[in-house]
MMTF fields as JSON, N, C-alpha, C and O atoms, coordinates in Angstrom:
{
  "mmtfVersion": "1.0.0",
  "mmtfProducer": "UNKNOWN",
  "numBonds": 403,
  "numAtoms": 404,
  "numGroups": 101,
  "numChains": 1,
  "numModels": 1,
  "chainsPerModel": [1],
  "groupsPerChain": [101],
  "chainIdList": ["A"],
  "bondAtomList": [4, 2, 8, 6, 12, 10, 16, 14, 20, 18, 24, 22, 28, 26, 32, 30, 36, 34, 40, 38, 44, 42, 48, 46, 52, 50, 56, 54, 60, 58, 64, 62, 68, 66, 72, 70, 76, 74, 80, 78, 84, 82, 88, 86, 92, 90, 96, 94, 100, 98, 104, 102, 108, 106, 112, 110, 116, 114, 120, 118, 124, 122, 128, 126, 132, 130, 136, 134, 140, 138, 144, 142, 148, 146, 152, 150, 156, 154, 160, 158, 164, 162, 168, 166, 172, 170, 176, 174, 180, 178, 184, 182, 188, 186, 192, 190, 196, 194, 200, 198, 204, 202, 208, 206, 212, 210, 216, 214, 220, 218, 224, 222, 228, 226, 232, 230, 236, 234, 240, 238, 244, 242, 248, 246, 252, 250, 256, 254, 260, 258, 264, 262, 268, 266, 272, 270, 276, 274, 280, 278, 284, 282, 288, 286, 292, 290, 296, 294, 300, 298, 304, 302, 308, 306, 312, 310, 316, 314, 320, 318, 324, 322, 328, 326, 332, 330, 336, 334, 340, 338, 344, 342, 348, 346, 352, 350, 356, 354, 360, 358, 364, 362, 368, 366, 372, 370, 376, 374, 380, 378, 384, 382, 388, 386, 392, 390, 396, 394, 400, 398],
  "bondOrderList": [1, 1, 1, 1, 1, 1, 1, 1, 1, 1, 1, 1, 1, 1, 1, 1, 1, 1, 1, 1, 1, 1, 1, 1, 1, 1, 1, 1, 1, 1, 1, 1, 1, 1, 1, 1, 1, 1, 1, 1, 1, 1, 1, 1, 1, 1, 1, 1, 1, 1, 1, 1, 1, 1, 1, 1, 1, 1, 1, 1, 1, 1, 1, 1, 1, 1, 1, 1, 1, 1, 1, 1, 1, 1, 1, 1, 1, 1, 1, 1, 1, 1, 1, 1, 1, 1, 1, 1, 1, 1, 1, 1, 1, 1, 1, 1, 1, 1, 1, 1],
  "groupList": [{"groupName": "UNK", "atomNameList": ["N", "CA", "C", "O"], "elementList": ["N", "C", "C", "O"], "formalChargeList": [0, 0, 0, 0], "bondAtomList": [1, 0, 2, 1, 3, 2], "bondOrderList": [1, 1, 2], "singleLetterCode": "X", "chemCompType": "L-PEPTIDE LINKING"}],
  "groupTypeList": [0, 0, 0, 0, 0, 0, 0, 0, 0, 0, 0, 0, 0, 0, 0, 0, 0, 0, 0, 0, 0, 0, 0, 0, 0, 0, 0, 0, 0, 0, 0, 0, 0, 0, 0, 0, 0, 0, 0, 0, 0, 0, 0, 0, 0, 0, 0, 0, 0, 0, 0, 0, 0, 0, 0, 0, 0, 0, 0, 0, 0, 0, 0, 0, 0, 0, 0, 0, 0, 0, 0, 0, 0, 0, 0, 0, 0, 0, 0, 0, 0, 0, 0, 0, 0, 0, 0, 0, 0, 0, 0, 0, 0, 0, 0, 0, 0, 0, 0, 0, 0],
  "groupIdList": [1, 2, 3, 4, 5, 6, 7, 8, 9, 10, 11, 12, 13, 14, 15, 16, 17, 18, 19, 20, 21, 22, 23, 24, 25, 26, 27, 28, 29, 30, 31, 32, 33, 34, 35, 36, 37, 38, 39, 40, 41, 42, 43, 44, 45, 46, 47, 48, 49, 50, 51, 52, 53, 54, 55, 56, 57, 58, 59, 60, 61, 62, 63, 64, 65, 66, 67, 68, 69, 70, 71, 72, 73, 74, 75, 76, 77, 78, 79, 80, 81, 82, 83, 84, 85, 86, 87, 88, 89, 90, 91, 92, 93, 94, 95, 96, 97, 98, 99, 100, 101],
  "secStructList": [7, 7, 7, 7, 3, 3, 3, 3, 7, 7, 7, 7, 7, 1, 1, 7, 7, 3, 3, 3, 3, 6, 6, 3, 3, 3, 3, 7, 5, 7, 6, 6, 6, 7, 7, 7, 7, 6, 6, 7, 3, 3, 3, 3, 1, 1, 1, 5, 3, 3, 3, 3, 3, 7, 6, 6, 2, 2, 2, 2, 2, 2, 2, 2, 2, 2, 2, 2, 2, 2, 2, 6, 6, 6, 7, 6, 6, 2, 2, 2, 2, 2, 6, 4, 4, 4, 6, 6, 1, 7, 7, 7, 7, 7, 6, 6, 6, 4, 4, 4, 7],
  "xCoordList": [11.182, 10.518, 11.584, 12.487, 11.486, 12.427, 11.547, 10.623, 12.478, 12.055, 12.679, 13.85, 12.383, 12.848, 13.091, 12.081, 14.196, 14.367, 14.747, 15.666, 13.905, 14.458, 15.506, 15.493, 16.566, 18.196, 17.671, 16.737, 18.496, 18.233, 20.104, 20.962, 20.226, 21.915, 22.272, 21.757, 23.327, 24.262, 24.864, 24.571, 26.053, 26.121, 27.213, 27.842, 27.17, 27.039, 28.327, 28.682, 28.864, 30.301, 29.841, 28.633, 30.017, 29.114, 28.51, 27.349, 29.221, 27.889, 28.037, 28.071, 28.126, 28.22, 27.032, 26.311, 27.225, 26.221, 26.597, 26.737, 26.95, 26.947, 25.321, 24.587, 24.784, 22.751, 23.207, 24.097, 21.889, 21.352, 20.106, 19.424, 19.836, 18.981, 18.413, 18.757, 17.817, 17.693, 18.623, 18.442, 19.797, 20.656, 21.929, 22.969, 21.92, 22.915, 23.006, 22.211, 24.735, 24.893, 25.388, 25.52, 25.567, 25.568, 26.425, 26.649, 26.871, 27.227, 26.353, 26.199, 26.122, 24.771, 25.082, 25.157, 25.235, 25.037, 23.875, 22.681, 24.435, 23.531, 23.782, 24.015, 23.747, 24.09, 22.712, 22.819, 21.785, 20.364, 19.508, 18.466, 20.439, 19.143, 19.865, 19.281, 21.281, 22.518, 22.805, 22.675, 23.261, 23.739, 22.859, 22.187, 22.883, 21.86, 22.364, 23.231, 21.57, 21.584, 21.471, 20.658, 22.11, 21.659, 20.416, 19.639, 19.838, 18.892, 17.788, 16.643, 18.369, 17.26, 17.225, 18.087, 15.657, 15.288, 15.6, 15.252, 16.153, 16.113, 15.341, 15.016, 15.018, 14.527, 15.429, 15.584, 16.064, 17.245, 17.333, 16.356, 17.809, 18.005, 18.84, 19.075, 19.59, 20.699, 21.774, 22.439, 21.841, 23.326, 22.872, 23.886, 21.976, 21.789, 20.483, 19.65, 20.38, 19.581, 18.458, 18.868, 17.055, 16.23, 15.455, 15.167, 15.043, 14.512, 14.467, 15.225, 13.936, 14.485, 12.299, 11.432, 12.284, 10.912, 11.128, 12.253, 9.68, 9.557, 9.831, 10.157, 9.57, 9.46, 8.299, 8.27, 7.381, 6.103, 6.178, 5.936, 6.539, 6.657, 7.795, 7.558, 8.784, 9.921, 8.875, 8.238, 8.573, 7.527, 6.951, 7.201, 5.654, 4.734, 5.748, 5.599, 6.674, 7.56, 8.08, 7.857, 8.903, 9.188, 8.472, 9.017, 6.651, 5.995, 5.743, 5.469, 5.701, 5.003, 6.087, 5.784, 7.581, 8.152, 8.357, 8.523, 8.292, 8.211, 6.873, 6.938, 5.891, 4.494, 4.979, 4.783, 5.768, 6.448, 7.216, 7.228, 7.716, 8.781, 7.882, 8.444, 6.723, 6.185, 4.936, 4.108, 4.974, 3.636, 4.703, 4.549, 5.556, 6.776, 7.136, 7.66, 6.83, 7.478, 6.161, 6.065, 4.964, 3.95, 3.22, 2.328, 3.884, 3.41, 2.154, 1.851, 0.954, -0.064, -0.333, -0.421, -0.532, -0.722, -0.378, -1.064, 1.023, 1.301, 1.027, 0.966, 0.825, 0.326, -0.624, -0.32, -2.047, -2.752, -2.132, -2.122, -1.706, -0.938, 0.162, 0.278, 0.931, 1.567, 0.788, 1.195, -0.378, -1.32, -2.256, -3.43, -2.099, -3.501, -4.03, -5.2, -3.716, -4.225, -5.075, -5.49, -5.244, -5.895, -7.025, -7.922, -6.82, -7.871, -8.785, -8.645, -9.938, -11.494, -12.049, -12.714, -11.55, -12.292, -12.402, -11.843, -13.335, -13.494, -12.543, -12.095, -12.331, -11.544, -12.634, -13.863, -11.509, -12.212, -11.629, -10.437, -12.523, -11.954, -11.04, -11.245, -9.905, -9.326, -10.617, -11.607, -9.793, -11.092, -11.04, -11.966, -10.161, -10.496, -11.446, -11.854, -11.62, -12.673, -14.013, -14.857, -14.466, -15.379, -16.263, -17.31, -16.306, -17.429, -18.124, -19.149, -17.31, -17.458, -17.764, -17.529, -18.274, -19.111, -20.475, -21.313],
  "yCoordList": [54.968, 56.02, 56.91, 56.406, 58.336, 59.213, 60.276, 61.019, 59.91, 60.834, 61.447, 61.07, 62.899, 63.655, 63.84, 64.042, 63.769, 63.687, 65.213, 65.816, 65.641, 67.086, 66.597, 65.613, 67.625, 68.172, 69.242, 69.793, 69.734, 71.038, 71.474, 70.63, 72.628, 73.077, 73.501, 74.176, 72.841, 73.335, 74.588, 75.697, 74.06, 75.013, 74.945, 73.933, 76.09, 76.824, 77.563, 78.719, 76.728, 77.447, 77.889, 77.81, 78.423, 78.571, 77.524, 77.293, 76.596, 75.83, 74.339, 73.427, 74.075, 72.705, 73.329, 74.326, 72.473, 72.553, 71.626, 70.734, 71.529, 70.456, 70.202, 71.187, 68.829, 69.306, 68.109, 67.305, 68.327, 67.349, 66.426, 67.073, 65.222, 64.379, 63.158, 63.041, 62.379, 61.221, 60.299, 59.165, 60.632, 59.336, 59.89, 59.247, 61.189, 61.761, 62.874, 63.69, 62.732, 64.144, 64.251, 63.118, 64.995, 64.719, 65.899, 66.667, 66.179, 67.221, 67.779, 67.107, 68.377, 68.667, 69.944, 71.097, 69.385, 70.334, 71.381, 71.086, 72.738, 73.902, 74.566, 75.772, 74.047, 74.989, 74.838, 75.076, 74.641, 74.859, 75.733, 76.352, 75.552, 76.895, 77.848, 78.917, 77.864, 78.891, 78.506, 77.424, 79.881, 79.173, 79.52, 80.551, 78.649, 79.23, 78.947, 78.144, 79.848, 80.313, 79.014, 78.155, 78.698, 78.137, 77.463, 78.172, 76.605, 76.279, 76.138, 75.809, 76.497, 76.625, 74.567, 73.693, 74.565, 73.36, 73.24, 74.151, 72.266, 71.477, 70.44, 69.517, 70.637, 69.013, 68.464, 68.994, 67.251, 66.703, 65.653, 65.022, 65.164, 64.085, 63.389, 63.686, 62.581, 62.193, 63.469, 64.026, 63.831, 64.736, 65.93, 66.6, 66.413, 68.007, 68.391, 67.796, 69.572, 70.241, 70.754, 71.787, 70.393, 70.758, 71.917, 72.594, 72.198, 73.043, 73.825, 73.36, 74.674, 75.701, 74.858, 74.705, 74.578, 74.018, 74.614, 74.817, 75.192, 75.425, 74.076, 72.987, 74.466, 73.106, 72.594, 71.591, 73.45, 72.283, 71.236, 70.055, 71.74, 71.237, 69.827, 68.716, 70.14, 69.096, 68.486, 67.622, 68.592, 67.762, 66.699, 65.518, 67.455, 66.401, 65.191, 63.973, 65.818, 64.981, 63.529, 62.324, 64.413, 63.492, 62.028, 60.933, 62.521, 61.502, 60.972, 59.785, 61.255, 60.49, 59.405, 58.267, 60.063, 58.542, 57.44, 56.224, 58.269, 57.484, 56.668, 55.583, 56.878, 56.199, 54.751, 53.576, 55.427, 54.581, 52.913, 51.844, 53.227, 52.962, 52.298, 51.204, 52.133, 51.537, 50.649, 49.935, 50.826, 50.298, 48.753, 47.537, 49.481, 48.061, 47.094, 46.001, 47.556, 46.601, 46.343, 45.866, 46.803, 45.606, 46.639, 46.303, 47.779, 48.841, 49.21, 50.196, 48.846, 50.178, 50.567, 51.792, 49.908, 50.764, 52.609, 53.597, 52.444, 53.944, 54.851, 56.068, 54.077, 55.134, 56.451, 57.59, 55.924, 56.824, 58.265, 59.45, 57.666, 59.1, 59.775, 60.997, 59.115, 59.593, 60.931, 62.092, 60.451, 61.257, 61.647, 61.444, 62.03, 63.041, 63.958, 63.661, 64.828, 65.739, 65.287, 66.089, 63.968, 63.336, 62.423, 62.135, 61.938, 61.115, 61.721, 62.619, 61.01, 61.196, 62.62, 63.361, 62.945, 64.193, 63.347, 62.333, 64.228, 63.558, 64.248, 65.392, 63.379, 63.917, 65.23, 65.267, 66.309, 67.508, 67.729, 67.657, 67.941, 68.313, 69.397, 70.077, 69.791, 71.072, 71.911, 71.514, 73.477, 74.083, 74.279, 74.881, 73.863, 74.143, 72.907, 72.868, 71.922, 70.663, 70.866, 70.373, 71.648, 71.953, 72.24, 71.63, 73.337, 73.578, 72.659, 72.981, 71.001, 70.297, 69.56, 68.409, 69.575, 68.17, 68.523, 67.649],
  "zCoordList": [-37.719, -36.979, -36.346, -35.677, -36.563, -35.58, -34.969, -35.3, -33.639, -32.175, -31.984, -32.042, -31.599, -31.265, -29.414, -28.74, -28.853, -27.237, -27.063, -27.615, -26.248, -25.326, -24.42, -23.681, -24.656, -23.828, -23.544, -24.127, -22.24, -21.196, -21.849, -22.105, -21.937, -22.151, -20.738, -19.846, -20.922, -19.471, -19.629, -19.183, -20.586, -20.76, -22.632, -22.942, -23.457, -24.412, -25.013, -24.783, -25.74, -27.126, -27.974, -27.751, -29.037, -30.197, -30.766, -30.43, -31.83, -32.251, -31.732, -32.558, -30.339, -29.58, -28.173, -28.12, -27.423, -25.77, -25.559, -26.396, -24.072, -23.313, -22.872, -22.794, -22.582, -22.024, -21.659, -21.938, -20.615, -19.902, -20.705, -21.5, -20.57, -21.157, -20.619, -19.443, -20.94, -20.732, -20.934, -20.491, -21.648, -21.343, -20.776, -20.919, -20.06, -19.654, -20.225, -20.689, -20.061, -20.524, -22.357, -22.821, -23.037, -24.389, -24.797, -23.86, -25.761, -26.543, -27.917, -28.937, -27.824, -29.025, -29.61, -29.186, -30.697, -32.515, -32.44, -32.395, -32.431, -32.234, -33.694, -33.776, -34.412, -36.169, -36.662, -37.865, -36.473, -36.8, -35.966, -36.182, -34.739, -33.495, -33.345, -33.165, -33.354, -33.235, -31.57, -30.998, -31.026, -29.606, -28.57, -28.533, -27.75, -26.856, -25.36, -25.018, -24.517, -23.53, -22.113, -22.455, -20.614, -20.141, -19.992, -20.632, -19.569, -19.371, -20.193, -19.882, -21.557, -22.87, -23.238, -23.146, -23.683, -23.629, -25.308, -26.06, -25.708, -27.325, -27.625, -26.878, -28.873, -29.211, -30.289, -31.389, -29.836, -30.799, -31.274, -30.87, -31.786, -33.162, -33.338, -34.509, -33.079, -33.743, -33.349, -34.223, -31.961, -31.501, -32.378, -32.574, -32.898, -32.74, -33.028, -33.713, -32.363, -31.933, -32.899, -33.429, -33.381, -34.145, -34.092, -35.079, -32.691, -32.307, -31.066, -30.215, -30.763, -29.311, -29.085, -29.945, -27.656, -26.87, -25.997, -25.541, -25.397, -23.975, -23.083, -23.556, -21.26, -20.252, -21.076, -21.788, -20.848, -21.109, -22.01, -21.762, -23.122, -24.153, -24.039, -24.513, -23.448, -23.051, -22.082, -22.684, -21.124, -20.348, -20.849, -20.608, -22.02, -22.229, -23.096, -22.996, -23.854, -24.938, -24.128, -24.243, -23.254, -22.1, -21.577, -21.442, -21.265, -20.908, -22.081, -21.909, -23.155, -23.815, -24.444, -24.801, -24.516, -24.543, -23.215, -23.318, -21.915, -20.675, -20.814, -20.235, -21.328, -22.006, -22.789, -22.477, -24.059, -24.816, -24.275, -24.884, -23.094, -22.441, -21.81, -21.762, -21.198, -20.059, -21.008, -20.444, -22.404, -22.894, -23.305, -23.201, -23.695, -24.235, -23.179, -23.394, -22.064, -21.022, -20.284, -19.154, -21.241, -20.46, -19.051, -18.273, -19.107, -17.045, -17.476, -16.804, -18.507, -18.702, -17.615, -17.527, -16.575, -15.37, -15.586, -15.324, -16.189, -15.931, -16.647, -16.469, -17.658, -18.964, -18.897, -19.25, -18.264, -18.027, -17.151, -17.486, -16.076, -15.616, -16.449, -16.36, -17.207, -18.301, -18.983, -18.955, -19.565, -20.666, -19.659, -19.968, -18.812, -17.684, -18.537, -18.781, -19.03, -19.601, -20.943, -21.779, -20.993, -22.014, -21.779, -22.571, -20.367, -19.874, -19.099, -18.268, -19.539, -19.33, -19.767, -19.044, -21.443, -21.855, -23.386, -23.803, -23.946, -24.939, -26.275, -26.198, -27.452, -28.243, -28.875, -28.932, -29.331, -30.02, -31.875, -32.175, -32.701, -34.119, -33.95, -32.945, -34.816, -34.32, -35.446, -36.06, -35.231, -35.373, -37.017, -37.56, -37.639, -39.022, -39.803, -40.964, -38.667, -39.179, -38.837, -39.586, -37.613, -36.737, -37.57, -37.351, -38.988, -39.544, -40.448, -41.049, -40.582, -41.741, -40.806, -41.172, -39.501, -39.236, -39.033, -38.814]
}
């Protein structure tokens, strides 16, 4: 299985970044997004950079491996607040299924 972890860039050479992450600080491969700007959010791989993400987007990514992280060690407790934006609504078809039910 591969995950993709959001890095925040500190800061930016041409095709390296120093970012911030979950396991610190990192050096990250920008030859697929090109270079980017402070504070621009990545989603990365294996030390480089796949894609340019908004916060939000780094956010939810975020919880949902902090989800990950707490289902393995047994916390469900936390899970649910993890996925708020998921609990107590019901699931929806996206809309290209909607006319086939």
């Amino acid at each position: 299985m591969c995950l993709g972890v959001p890095y925040r860039v500190i800061e930016s050479a041409g095709w390296m970044a120093r970012c911030d992450g979950p396991d610190g600080e990192q050096h990250i491969d920008l030859s697929l997004v090109g270079e980017q700007p402070p504070g621009t959010w990545l989603l990365t791989f294996l030390g480089a950079a796949r894609e340019v993400i908004d916060a939000d987007r780094a956010a939810a990514i975020n919880n949902a491996l902090a989800a990950l992280d707490a289902a393995m060690a047994g916390d469900h407790a936390r899970i649910d607040a993890l996925f708020a934006d998921l609990v107590d609504r019901e699931p929806s078809l996206p809309d290209h299924l909607k006319d086939l039910s």
